[in-house]
Backbone as a chain_set.jsonl record, in Angstrom:
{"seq": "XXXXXXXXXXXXXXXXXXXXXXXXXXXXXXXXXXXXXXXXXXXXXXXXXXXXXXXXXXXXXXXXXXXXXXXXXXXXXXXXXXXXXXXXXXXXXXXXXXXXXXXXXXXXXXXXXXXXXXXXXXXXXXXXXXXXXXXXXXXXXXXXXXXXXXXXXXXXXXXXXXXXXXXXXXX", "coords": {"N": [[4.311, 14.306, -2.185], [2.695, 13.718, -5.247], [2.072, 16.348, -7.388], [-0.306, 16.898, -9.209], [-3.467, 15.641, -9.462], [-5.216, 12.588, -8.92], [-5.625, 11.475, -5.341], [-2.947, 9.161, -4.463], [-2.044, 5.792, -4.468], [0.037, 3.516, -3.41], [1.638, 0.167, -4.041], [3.702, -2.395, -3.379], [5.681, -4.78, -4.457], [6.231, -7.817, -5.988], [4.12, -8.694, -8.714], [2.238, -11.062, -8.567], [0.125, -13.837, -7.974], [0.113, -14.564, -4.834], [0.55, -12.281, -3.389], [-1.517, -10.617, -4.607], [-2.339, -8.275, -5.821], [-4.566, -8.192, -7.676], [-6.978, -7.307, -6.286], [-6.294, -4.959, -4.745], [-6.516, -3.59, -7.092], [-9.62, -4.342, -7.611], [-10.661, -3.015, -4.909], [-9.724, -0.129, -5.648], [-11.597, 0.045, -8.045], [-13.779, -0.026, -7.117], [-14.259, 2.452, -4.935], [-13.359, 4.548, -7.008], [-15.541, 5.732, -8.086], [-16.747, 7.871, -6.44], [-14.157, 8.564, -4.616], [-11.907, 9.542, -6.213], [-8.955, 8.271, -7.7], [-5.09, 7.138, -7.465], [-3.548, 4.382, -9.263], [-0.071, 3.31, -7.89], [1.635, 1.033, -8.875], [4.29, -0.633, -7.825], [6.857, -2.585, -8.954], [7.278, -5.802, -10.611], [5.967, -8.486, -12.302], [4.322, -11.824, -12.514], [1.654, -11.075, -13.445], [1.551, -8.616, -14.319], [0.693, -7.579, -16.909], [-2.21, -8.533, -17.16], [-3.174, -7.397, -15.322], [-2.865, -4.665, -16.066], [-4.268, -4.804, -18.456], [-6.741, -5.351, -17.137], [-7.258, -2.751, -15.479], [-7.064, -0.843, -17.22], [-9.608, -1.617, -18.485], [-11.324, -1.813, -16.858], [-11.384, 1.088, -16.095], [-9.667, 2.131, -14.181], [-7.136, 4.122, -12.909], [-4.262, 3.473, -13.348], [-0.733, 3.249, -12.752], [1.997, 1.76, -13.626], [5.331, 0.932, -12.571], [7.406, -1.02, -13.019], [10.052, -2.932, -12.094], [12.452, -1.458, -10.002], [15.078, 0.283, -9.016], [16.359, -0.166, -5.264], [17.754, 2.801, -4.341], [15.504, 4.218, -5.469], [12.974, 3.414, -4.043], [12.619, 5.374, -2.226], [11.342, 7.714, -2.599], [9.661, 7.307, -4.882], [7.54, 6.301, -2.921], [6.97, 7.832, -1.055], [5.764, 10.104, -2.278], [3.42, 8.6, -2.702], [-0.331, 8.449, -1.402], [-0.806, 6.963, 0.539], [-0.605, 3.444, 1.197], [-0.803, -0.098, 0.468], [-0.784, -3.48, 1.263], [-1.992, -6.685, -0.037], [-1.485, -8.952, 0.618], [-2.125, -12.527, 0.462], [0.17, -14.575, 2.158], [2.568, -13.602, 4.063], [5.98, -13.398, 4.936], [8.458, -11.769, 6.613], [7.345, -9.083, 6.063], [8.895, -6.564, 4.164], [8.385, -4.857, 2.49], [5.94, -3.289, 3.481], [7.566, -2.318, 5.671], [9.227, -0.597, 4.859], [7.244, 1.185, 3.24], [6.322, 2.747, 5.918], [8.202, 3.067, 7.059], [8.561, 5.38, 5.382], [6.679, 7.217, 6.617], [4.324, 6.783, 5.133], [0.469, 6.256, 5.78], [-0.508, 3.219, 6.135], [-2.434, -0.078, 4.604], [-3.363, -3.211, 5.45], [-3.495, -6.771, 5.049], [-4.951, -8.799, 6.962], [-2.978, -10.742, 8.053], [-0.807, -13.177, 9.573], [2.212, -11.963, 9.251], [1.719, -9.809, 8.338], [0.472, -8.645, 10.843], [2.148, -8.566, 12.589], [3.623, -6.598, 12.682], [1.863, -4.208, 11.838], [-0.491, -2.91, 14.3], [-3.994, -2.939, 14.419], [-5.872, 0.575, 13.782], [-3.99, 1.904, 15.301], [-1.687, 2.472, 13.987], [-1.675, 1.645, 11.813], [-4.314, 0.14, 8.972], [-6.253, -3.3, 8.857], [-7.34, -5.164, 6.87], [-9.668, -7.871, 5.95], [-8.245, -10.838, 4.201], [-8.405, -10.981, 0.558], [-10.71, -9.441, 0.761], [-12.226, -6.786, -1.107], [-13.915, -5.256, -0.919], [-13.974, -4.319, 1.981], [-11.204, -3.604, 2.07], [-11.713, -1.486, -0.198], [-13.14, -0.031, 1.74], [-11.349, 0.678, 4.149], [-9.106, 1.983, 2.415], [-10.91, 4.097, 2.098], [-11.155, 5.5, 4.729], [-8.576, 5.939, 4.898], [-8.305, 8.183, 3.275], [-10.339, 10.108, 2.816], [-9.584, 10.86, 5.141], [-7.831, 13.042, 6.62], [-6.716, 13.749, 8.695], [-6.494, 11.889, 10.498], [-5.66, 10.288, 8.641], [-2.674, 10.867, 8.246], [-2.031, 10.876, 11.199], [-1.713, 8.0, 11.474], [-0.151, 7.636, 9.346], [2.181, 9.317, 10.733], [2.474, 7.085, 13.089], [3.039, 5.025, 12.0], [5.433, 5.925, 11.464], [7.113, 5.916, 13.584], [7.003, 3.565, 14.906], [8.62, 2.268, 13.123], [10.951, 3.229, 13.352], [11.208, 3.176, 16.541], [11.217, 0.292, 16.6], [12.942, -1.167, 14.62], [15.345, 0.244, 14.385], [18.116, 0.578, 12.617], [20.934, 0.549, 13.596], [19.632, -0.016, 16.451], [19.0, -2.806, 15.575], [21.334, -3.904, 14.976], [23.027, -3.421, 17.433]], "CA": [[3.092, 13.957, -2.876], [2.481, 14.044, -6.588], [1.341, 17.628, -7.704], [-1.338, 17.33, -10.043], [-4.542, 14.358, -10.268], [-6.099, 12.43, -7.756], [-4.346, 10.837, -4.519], [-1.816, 7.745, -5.401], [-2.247, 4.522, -3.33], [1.035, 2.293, -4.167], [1.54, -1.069, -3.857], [5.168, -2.322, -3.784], [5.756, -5.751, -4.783], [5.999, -8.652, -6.969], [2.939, -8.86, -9.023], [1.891, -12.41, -8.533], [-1.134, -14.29, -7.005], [0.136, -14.418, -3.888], [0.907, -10.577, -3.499], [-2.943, -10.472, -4.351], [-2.751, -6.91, -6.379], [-5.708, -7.739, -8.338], [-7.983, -7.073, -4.956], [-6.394, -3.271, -4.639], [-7.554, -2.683, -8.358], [-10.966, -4.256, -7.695], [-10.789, -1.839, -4.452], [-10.249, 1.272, -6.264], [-12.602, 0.38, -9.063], [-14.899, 0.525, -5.919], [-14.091, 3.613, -4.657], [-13.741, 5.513, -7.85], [-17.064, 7.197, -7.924], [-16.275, 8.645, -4.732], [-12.886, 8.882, -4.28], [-11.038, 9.068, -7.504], [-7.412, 7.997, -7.206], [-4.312, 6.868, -9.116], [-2.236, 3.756, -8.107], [0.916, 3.089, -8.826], [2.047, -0.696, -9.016], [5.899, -0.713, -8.203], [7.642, -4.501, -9.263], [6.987, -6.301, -12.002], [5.539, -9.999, -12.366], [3.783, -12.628, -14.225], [0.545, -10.57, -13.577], [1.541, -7.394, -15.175], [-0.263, -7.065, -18.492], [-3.307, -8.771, -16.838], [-3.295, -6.261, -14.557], [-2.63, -3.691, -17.393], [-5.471, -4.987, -18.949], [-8.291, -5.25, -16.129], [-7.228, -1.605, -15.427], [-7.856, -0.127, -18.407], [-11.007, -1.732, -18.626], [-12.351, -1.024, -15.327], [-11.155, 2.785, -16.329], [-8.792, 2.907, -13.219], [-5.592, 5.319, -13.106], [-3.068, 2.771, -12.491], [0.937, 3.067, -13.109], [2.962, 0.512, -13.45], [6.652, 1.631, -12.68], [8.022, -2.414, -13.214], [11.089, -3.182, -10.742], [13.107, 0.253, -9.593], [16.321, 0.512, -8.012], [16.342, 0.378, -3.869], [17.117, 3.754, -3.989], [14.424, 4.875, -5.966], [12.074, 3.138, -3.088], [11.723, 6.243, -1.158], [11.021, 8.751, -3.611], [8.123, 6.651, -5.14], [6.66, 5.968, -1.864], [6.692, 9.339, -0.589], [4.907, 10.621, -3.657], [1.625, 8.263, -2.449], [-0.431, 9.197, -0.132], [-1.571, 5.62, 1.135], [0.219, 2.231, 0.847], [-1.488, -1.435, 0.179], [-0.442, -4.534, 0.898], [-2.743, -6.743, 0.194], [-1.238, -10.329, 0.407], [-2.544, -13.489, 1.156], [1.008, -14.252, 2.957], [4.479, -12.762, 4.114], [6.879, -13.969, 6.384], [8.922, -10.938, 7.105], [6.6, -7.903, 5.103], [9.789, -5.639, 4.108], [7.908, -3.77, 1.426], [5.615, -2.616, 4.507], [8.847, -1.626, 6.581], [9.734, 0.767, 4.089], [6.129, 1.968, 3.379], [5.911, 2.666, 6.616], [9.542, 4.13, 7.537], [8.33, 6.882, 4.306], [5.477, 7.404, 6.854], [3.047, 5.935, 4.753], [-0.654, 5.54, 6.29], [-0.398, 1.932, 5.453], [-3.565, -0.638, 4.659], [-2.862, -4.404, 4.912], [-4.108, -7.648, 4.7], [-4.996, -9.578, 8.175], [-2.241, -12.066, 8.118], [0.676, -13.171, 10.756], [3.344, -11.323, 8.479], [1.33, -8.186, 8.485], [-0.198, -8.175, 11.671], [3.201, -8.445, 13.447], [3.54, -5.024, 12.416], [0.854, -3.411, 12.135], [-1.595, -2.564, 15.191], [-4.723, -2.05, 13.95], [-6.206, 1.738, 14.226], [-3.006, 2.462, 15.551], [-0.428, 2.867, 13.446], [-2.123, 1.429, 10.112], [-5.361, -0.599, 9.218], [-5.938, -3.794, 8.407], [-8.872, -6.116, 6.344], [-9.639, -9.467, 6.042], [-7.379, -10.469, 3.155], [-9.182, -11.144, -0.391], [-11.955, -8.818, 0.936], [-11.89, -5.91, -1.64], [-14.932, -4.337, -0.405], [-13.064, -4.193, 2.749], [-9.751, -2.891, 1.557], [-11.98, -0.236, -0.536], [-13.856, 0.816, 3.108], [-10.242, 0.828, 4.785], [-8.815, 2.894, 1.729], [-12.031, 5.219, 2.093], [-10.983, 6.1, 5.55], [-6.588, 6.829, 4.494], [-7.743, 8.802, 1.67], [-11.198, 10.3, 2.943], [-9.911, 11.469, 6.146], [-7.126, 13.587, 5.873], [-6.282, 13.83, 9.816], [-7.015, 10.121, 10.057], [-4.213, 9.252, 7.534], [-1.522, 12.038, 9.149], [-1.787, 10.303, 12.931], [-1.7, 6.684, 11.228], [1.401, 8.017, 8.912], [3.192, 9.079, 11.921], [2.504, 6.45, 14.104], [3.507, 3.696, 11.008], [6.725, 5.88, 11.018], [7.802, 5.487, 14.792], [7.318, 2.048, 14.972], [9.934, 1.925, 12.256], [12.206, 4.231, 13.997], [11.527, 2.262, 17.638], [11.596, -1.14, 16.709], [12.9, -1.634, 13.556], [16.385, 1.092, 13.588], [19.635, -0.45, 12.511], [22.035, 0.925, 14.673], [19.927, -0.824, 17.52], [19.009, -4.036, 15.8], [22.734, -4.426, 15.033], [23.537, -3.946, 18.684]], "C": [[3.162, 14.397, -4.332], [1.909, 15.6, -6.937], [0.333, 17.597, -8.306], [-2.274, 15.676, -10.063], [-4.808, 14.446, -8.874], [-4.877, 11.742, -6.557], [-4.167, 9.724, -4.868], [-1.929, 7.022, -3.92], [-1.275, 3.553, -4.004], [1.075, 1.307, -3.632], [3.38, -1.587, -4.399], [5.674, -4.049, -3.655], [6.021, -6.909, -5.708], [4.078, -8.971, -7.412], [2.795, -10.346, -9.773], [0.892, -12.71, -7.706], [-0.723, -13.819, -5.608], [0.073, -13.317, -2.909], [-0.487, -10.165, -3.254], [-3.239, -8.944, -5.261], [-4.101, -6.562, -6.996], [-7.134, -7.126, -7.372], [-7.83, -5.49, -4.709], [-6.894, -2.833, -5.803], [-8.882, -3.212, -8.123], [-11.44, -3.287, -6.43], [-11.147, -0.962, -5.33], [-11.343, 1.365, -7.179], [-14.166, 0.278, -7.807], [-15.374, 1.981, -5.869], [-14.32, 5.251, -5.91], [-14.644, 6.802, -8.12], [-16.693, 8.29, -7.289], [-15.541, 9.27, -4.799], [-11.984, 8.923, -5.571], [-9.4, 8.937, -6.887], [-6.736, 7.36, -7.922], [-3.791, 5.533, -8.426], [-1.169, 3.004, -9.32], [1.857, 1.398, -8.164], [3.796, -0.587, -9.151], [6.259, -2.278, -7.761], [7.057, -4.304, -9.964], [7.109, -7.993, -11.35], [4.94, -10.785, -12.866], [1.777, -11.58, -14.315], [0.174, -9.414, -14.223], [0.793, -6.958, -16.376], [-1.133, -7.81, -17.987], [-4.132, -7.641, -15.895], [-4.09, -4.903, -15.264], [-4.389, -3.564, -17.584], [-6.558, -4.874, -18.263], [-8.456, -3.614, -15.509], [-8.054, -0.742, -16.497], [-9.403, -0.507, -18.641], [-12.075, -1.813, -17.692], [-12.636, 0.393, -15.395], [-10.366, 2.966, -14.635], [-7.58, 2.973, -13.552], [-4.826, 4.702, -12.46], [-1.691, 2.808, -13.128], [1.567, 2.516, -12.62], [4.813, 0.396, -13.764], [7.278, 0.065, -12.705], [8.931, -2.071, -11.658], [12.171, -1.608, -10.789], [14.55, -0.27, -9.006], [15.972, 0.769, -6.164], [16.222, 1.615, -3.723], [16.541, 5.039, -4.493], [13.276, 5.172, -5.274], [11.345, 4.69, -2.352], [10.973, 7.247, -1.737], [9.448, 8.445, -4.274], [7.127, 6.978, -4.185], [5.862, 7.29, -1.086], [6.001, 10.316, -1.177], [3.222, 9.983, -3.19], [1.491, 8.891, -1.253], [-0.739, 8.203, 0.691], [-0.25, 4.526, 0.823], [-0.87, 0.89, 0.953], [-0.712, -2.771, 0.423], [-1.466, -5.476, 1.44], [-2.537, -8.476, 0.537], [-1.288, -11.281, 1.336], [-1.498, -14.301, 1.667], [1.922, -13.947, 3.035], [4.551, -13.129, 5.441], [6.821, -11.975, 6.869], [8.373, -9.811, 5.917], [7.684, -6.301, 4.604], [9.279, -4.439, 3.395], [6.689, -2.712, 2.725], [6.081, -2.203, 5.714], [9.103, -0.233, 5.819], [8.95, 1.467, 3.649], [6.102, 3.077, 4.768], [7.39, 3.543, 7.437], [9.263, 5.467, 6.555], [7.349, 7.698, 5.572], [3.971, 7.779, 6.265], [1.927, 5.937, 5.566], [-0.548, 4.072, 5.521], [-1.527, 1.21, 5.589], [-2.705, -2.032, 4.31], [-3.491, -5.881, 5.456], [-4.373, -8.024, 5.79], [-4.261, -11.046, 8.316], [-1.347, -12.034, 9.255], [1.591, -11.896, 10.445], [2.603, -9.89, 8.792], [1.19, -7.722, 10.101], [1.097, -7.839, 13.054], [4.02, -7.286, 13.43], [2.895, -4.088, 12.48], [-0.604, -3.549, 13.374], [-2.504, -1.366, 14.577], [-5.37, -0.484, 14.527], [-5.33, 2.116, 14.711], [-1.932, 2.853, 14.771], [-0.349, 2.189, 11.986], [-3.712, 0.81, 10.071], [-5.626, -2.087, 8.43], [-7.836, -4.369, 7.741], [-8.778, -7.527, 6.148], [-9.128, -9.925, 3.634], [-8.688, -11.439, 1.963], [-10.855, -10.303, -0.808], [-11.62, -7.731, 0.253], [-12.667, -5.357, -1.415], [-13.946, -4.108, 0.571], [-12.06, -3.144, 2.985], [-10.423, -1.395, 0.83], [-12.147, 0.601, 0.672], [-12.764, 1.088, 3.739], [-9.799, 2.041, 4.43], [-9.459, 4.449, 1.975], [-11.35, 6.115, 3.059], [-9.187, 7.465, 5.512], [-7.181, 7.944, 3.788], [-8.727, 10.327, 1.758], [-10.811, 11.305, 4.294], [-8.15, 11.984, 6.375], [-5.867, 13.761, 7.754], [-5.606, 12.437, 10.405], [-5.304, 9.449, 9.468], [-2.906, 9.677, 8.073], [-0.862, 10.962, 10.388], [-1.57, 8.722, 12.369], [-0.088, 6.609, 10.829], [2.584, 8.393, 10.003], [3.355, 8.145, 12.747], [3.29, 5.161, 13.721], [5.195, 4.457, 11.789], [7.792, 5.654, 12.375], [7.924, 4.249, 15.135], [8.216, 1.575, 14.262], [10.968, 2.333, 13.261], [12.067, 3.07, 15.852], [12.147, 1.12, 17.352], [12.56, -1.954, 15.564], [14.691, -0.443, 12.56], [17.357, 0.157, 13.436], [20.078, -0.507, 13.173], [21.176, -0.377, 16.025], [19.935, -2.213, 17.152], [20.647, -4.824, 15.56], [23.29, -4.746, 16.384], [22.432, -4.829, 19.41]], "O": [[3.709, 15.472, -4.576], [0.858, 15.711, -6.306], [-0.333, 18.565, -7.941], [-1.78, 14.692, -10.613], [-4.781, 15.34, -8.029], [-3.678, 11.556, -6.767], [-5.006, 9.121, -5.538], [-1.912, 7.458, -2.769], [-1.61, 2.872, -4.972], [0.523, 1.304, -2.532], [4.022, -1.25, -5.393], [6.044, -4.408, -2.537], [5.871, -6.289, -6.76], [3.15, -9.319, -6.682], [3.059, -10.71, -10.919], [0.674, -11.99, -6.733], [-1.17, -12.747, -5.201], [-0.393, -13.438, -1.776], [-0.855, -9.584, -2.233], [-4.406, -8.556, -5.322], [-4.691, -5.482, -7.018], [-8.12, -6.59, -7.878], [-8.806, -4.765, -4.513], [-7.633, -1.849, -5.816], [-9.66, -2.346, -8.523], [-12.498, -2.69, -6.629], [-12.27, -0.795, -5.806], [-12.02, 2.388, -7.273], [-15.344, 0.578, -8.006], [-16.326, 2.551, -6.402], [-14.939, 6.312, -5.831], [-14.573, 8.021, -8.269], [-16.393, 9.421, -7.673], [-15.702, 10.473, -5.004], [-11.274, 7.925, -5.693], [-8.901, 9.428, -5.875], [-7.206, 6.881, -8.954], [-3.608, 5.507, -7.209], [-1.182, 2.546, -10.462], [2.476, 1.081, -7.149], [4.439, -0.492, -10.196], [6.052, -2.912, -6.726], [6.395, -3.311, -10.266], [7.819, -8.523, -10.495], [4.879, -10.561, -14.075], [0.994, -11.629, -15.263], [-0.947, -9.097, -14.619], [0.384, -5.808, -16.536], [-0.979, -8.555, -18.955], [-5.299, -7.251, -15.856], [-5.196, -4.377, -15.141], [-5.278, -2.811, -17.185], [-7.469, -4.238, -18.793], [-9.553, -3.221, -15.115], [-9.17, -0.223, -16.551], [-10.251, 0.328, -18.954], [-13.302, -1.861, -17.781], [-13.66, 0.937, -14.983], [-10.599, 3.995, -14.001], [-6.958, 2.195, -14.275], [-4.519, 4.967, -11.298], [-1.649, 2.261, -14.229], [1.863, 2.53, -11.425], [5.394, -0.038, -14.759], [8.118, 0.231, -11.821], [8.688, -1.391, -10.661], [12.407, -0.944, -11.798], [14.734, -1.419, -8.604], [15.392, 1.796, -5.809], [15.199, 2.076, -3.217], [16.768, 6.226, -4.258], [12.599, 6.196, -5.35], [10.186, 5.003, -2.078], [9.897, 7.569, -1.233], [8.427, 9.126, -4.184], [6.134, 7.679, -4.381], [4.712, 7.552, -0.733], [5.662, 11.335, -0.575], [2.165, 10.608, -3.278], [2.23, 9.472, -0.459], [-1.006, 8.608, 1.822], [0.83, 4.829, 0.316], [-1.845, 1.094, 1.676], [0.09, -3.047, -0.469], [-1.89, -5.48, 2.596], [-3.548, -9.161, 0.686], [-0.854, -11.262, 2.488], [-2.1, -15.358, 1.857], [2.521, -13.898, 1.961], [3.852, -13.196, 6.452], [5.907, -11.228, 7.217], [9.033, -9.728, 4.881], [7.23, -5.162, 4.709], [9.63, -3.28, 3.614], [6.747, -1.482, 2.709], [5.387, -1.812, 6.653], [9.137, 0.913, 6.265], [9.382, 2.599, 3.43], [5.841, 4.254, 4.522], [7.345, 4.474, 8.241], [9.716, 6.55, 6.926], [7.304, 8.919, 5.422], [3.033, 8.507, 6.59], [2.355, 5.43, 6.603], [-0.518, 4.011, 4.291], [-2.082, 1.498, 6.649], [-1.828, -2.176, 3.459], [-4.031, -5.79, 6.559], [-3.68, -7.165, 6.334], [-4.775, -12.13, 8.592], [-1.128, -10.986, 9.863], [1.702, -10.959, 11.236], [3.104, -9.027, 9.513], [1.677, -6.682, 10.545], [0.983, -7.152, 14.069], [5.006, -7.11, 14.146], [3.22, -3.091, 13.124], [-1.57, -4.28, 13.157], [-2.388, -0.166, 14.331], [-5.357, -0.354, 15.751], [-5.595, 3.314, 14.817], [-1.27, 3.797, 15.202], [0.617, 2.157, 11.223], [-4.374, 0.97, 11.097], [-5.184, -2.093, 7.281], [-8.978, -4.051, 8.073], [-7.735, -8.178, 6.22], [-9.488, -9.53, 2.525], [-9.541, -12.245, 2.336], [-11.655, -10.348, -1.742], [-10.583, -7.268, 0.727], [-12.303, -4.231, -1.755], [-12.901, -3.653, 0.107], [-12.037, -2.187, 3.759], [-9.906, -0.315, 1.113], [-11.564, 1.676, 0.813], [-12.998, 2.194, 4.225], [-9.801, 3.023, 5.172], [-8.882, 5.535, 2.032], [-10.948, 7.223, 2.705], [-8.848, 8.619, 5.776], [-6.372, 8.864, 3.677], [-8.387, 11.371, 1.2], [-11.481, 12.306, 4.55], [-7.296, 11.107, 6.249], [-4.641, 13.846, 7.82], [-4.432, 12.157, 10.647], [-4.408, 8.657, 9.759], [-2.068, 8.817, 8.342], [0.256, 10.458, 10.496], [-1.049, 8.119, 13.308], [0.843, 6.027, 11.386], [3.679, 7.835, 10.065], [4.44, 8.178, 13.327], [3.93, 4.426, 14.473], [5.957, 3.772, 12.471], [8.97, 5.313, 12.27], [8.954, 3.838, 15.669], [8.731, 0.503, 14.581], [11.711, 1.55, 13.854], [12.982, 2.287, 16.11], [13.3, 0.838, 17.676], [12.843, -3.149, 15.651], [15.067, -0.304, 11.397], [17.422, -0.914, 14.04], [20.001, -1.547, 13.828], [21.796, -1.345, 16.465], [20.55, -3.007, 17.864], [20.986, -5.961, 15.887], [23.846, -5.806, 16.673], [22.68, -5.362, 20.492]]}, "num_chains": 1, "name": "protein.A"}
């Protein structure tokens, strides 16, 4: 985890419509009051300085680390305390494999791609995608409930480790 501010909610993606990022910043600028929190936007895409921009002028604490090296991935990730994905669709959701192998509490959209991963209240949570109220009330709970996020974070990270190790999907 980061040492010093508020807790970090990342988002790990291409920042493009589809991805949907602008829905986790109108989240947090929800939450704020409340919950203050930082998030950090890892990729880079055509949305970036729009982003930039609706940040700053919402006043939310967002960092925008562009595209990273693979294995930078874990290091980032492991630093938040939450994960987001908020996108309206994904085949195969890799960026929430590797959230989620960090043992991430993970929050994500209600699509095929997501949902074929994540069981809700079990082992992440999900919202109805474009709903940023939603995604804030989801967030509330990762960020708000400190036990809550722990049992979600472990549960994300065994489902990696069951279903999802190399060694077996190779054999």
């Amino acid at each position: 985890r980061l040492p010093d501010g508020p807790p970090t909610v990342a988002f790990l993606g291409r920042l493009s419509p589809e991805k949907n990022p602008q829905s986790l910043l109108a989240a947090a600028h929800r939450l704020q009051a409340a919950i203050p929190l930082r998030l950090a936007f890892i990729g880079d895409g055509p949305l970036r300085d729009t982003l930039a921009q609706e940040a700053q002028r919402l006043g939310v604490d967002a960092h925008f680390h562009g595209t990273v090296s693979h294995d930078q991935l874990p290091e980032l990730l492991r630093a938040a305390n939450a994960f987001v994905l908020p996108s309206y669709s994904e085949g195969h959701p890799k960026a929430l494999l590797e959230a989620m192998a960090c043992g991430l509490p993970v929050v994500a959209s209600d699509i095929p791609g997501n949902r074929s991963v994540v069981e809700p209240g079990a082992n992440g949570l999900i919202f109805p995608p474009g709903d940023s109220a939603a995604l804030a009330e989801q967030l509330a709970v990762v960020l708000g409930d400190r036990e809550q996020a722990h049992r979600l974070g472990r549960a994300a990270h065994a489902t990696i480790a069951q279903h999802y190790d190399l060694d077996g999907l190779v054999g």
